[in-house]
ZAKOL-429582 format. One record per residue (C-alpha): x, y, z; residue number from 1. Coordinates in steps of 0.5 Angstrom, whole numbers, plus 2048, in hexadecimal, padded with zeros to 3 digits. Layout:
residues N
<atom <X,Y,Z>,NUM> ...
//
This chain:
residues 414
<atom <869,853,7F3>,1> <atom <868,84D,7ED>,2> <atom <862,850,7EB>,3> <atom <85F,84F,7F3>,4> <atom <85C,854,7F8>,5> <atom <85F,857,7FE>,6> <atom <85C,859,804>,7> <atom <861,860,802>,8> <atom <85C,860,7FB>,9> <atom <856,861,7FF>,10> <atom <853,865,805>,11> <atom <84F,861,80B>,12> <atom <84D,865,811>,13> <atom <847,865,812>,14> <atom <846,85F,80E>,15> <atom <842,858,80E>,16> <atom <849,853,80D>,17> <atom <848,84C,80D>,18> <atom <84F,849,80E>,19> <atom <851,842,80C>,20> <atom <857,83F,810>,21> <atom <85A,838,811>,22> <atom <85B,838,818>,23> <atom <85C,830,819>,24> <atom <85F,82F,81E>,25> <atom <862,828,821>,26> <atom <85F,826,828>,27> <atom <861,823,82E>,28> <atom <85C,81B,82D>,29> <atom <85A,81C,833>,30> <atom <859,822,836>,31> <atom <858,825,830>,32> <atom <85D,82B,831>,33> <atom <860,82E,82B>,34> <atom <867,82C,82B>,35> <atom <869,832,826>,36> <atom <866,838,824>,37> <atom <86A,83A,81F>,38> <atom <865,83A,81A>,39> <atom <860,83F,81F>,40> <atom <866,843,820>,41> <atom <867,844,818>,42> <atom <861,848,816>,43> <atom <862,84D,81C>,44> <atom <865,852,817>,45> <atom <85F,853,813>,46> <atom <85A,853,819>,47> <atom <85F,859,81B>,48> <atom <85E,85C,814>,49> <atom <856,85B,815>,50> <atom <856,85E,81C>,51> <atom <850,863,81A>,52> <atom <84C,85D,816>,53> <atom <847,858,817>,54> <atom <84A,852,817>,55> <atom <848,84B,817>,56> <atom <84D,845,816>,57> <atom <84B,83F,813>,58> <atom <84F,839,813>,59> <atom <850,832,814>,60> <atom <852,82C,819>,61> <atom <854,826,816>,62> <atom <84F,822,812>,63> <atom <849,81E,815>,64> <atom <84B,816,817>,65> <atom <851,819,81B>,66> <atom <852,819,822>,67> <atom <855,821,822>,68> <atom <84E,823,81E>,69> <atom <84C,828,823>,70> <atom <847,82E,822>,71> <atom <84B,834,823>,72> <atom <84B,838,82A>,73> <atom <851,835,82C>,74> <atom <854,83A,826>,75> <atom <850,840,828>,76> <atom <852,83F,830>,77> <atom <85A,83F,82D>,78> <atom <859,844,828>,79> <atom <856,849,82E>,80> <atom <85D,847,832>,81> <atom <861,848,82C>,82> <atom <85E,850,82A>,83> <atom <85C,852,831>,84> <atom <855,853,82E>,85> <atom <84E,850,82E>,86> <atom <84D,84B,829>,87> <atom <845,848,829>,88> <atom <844,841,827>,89> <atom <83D,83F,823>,90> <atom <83C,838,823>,91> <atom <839,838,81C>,92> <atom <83C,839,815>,93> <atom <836,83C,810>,94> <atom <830,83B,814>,95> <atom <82B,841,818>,96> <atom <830,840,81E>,97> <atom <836,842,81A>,98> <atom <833,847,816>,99> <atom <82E,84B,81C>,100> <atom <836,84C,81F>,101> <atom <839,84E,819>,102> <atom <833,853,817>,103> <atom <834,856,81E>,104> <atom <83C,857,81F>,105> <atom <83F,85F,81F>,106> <atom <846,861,81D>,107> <atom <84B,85E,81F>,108> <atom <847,858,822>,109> <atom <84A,850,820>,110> <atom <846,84A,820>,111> <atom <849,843,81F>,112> <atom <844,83F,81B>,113> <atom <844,837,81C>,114> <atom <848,832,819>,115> <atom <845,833,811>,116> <atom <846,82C,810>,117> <atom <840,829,815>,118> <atom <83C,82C,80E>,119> <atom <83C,827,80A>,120> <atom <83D,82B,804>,121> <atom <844,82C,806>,122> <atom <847,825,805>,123> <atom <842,823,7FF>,124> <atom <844,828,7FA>,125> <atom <84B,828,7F9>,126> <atom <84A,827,7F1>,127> <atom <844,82C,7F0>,128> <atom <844,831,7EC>,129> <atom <846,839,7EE>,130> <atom <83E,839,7EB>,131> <atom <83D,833,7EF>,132> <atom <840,836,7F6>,133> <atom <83D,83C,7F5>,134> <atom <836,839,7F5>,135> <atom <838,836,7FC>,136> <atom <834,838,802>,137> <atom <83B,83A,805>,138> <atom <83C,83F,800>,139> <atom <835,841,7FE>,140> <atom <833,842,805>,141> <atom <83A,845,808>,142> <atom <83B,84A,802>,143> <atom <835,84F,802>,144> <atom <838,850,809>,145> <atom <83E,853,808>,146> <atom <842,859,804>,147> <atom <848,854,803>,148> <atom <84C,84D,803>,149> <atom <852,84D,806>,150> <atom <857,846,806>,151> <atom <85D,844,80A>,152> <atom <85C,83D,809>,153> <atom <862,83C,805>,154> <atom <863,835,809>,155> <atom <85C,833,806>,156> <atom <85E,836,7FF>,157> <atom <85E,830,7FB>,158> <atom <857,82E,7FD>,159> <atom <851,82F,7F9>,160> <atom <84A,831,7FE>,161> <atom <845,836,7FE>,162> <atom <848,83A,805>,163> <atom <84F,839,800>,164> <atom <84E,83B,7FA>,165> <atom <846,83D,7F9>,166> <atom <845,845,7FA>,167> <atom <849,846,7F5>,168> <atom <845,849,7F0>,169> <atom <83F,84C,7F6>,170> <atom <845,850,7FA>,171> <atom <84B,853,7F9>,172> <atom <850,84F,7FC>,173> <atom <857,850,7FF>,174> <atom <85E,84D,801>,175> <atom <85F,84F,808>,176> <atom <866,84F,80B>,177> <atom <867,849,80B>,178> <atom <864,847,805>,179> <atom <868,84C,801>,180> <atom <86F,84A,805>,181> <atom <86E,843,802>,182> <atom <86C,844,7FB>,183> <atom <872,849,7FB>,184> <atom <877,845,7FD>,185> <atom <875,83F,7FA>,186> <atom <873,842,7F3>,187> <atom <87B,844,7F4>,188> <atom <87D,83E,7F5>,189> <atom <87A,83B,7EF>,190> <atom <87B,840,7EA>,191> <atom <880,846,7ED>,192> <atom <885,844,7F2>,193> <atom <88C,847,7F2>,194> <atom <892,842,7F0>,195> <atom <896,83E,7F1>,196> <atom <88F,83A,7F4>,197> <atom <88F,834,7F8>,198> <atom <889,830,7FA>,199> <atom <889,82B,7FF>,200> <atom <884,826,7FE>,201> <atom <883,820,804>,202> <atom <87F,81C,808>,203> <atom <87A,816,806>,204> <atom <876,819,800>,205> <atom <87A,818,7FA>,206> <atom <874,818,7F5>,207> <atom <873,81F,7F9>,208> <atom <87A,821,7F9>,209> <atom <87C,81E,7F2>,210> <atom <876,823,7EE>,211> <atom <879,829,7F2>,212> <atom <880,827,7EF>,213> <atom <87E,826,7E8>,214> <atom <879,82C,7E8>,215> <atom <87F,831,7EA>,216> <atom <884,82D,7E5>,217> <atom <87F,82E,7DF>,218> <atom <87F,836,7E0>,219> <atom <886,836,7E1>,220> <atom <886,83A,7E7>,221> <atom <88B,835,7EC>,222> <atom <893,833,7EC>,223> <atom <892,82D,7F2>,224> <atom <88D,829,7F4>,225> <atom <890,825,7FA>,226> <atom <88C,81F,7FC>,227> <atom <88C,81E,803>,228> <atom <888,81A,807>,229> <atom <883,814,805>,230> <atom <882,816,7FD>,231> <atom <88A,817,7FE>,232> <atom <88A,80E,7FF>,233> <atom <885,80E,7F9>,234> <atom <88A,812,7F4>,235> <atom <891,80E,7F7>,236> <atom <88D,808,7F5>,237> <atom <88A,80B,7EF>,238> <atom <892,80C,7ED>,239> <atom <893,805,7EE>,240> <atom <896,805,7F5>,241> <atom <892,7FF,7FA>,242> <atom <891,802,7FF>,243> <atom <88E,7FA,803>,244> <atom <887,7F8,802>,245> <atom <883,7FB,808>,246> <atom <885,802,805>,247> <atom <883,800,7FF>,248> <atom <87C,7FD,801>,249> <atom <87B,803,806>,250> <atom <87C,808,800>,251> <atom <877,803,7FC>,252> <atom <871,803,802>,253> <atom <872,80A,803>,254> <atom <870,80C,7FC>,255> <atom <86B,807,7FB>,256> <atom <869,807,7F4>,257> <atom <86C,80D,7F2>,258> <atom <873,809,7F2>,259> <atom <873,807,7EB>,260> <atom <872,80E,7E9>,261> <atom <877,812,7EE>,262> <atom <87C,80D,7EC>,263> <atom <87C,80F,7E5>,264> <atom <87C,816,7E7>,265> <atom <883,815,7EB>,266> <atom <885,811,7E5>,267> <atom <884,816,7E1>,268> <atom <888,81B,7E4>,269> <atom <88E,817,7E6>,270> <atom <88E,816,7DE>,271> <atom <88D,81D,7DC>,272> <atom <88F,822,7E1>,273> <atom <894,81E,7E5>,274> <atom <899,824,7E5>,275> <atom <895,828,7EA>,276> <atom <892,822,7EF>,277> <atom <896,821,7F6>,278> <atom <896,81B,7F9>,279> <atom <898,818,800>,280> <atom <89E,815,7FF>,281> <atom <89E,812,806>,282> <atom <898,810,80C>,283> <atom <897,80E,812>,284> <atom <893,808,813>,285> <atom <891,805,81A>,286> <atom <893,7FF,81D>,287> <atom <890,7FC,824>,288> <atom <88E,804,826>,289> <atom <895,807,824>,290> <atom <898,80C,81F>,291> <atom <89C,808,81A>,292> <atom <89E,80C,814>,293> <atom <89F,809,80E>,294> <atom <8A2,80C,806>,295> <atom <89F,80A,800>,296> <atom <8A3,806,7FE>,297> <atom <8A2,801,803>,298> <atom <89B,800,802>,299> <atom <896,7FC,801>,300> <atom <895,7FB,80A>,301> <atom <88F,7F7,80D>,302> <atom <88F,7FD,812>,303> <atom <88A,803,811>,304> <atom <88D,809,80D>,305> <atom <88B,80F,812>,306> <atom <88F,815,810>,307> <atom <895,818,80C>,308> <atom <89C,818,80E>,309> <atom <8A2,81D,810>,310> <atom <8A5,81D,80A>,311> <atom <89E,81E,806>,312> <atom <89D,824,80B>,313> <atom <8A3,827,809>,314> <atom <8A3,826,801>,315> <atom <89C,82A,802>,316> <atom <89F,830,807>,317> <atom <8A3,833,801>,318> <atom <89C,833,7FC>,319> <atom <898,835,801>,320> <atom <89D,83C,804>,321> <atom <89F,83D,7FD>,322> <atom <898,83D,7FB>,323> <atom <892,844,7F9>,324> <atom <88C,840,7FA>,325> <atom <88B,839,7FF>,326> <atom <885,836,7FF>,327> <atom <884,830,804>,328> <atom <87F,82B,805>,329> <atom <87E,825,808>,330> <atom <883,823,80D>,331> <atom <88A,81F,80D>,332> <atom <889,819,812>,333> <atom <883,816,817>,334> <atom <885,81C,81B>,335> <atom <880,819,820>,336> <atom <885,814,822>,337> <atom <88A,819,827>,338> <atom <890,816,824>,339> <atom <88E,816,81C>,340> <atom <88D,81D,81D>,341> <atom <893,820,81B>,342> <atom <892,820,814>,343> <atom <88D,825,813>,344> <atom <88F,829,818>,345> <atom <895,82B,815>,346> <atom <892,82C,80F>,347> <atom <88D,831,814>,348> <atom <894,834,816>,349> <atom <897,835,80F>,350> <atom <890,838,80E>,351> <atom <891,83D,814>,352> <atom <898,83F,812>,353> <atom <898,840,80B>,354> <atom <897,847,808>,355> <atom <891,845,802>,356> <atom <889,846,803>,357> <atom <888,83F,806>,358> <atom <881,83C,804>,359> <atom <87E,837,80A>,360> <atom <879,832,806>,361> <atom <873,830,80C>,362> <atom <873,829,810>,363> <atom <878,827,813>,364> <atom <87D,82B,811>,365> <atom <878,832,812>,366> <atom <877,82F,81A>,367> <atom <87E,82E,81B>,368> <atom <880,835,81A>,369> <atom <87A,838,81F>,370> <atom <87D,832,824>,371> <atom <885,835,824>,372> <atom <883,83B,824>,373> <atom <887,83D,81D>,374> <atom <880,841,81A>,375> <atom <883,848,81A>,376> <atom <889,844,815>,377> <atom <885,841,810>,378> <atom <882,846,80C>,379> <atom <87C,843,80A>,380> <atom <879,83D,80E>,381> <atom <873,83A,80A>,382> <atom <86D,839,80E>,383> <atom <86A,833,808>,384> <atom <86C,82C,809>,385> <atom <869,829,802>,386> <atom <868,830,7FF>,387> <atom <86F,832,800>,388> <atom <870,82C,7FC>,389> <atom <86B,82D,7F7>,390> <atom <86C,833,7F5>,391> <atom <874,832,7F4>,392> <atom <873,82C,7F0>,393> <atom <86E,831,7EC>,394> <atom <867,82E,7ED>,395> <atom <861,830,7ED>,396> <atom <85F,835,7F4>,397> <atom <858,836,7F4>,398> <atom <858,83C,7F9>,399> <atom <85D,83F,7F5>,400> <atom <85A,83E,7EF>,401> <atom <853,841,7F2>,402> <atom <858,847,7F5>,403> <atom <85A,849,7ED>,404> <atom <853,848,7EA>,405> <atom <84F,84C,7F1>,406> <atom <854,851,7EE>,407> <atom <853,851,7E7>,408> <atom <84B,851,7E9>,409> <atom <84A,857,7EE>,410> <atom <850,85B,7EB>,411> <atom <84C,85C,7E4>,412> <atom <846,85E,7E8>,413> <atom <849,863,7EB>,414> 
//
């Protein structure tokens, strides 16, 4: 599997496994409730597969400074409900404690360390070295206690930290379930999809969004690129259309000081690849709290542009029910607002009744399809926000990366 190793490469039972996921989860502000589990739930098929090991999970929880940094026996407690088995939570990450629970555990057994981010370590050395992450106190501590490393934490892949990328050369390290299911399904994204392919890109991140697009043109795997959605606004405003100021300022703030840049990115692509962009050729805008749609051709409006029209949904239906391949990520509209989300709901719809491999980038789109109840009609529903979309634009994945070199090292010691 593109030179990584999977949980079916190796046998485990018996063995020491430290397990390292992304179980990050949203939580109530208040109450500290977990307001989707979805993540938890996503690493259930390889515990299952790790049933007679011992295993321990490292994760994290937010980042120091916010209020949803927790330790993890909220994610110990869930997991216990959703196996229907113990799960035991230490309240350390590398110290005595952590390692006196891990050196006493038997076959089967699963503990839950804390949140590997309250090590200083974690946070700090995100541009070391491989050579540098090894040397860590989480890695140099952790590795001689274990048989082999394995990693779900495919959320969390476009990240460089010792729990992340650190043990590749000092343990055998696997894709687990998950892991494999991303990596396949979005290596085939990039570099083999079935034609026609469509992608469907949206939502407010146009740099994001814009590097995805250039990055699948350039290796001349894609047919359509439909812009729906926030960056859909920045690519009609690129093509000459003024789509009103406040639009206009709202795309500038958004992007901040990359707007130079992904402007000349959208620029450029209208210029040299016009033949395969999509664009919205109507929206709806909001007036006084209402719907009000609007074509094209009668823009610029001072009203907010937040979502696509009919006549847009129903040039892209065609595409996308004609399509092999369809790739979506970021939503069509501000779908929070009940009467702008129908956009991006047709788009899901279109999505569920085409026959192609249907690819769901992580976010929005990714907890919408788990909200309506569709998930057994996409056939693959990324778990990764920001790693689904480094690794479609073609940047680096440090976890990826570690993955491949663990691979090369232990499998020419063999």
């Amino acid at each position: 599997m593109n030179g990584v190793l999977s949980l079916d490469d190796v046998r485990l039972s018996g063995k020491r496994v430290l397990f390292r996921v992304d179980v990050n989860s949203p939580l109530h502000p208040e109450t500290g409730a977990f307001l989707d589990d979805s993540r938890l739930r996503g690493i259930v098929p390889t515990l299952r597969a790790l049933s007679d090991a011992k295993v321990v999970i490292i994760s994290h929880q937010s980042r120091p400074g916010k209020s949803d940094f927790t330790n993890m026996s909220g994610h110990a407690e869930r997991m216990v409900r959703i196996l229907g088995r113990p799960v035991r939570f230490i309240p350390d990450v590398c110290g005595e404690v952590a390692l006196e629970a891990i050196r006493s555990m038997i076959n089967g057994e699963i503990i839950f360390l804390d949140n590997v981010r309250m090590h200083p370590e974690e946070m700090a050395l995100s541009r070391a070295t491989p050579e540098e992450l090894a040397k860590s106190q989480i890695v140099a501590t952790l590795a001689p206690e274990f048989d082999a490393y394995v990693t779900d934490a495919f959320a969390a892949a476009h990240r460089n930290s010792p729990s992340l990328s650190g043990f590749a050369e000092e343990l055998p390290c696997f894709a687990g379930r998950l892991m494999e299911r991303e990596i396949s399904a979005l290596g085939l994204a990039v570099t083999a999809p079935p034609r026609p392919y469509v992608v469907i890109l949206g939502g407010a991140k146009a740099d994001d969004s814009l590097r995805v697009a250039i990055n699948l043109i350039e290796r001349d795997v894609v047919d359509t690129v439909a812009f729906v959605g926030v960056v859909g606004n920045m690519m009609l405003w690129a093509s000459g259309i003024d789509i009103g100021e406040g639009n206009q300022d709202f795309i500038r703030n958004t992007l901040g000081d990359s707007f130079e840049e992904t402007w000349s990115a959208a620029r450029h692509l209208l210029t040299d690849h016009e033949k395969l962009l999509f664009l919205p050729s109507d929206v709806a805008v909001e007036r006084d709290g209402e719907r009000i749609p609007m074509k094209v051709e009668e823009l610029p409006t001072e009203d907010p542009i937040y979502d696509i029209g009919l006549e847009t949904l129903m040039q892209l239906r065609p595409l996308l029910l004609d399509a092999n391949c369809i790739l979506w990520n970021g939503p069509a509209s501000y779908f929070e607002k009940p009467q702008f989300a129908f956009g991006t709901i047709e788009i899901l719809n279109i999505c569920t009744e085409s026959a192609a491999l249907t690819i769901v980038g992580g976010g929005h789109t990714s907890a919408l399809v788990s909200s309506r109840g569709v998930s057994d009609k996409i056939s693959h529903n990324s778990t990764g926000g920001g790693a689904c979309l480094t690794m479609l634009s073609g940047a680096r994945m440090p976890v990826i990366e570690a993955l491949m070199r663990s691979a090369s090292v232990f499998s020419k010691s063999e």
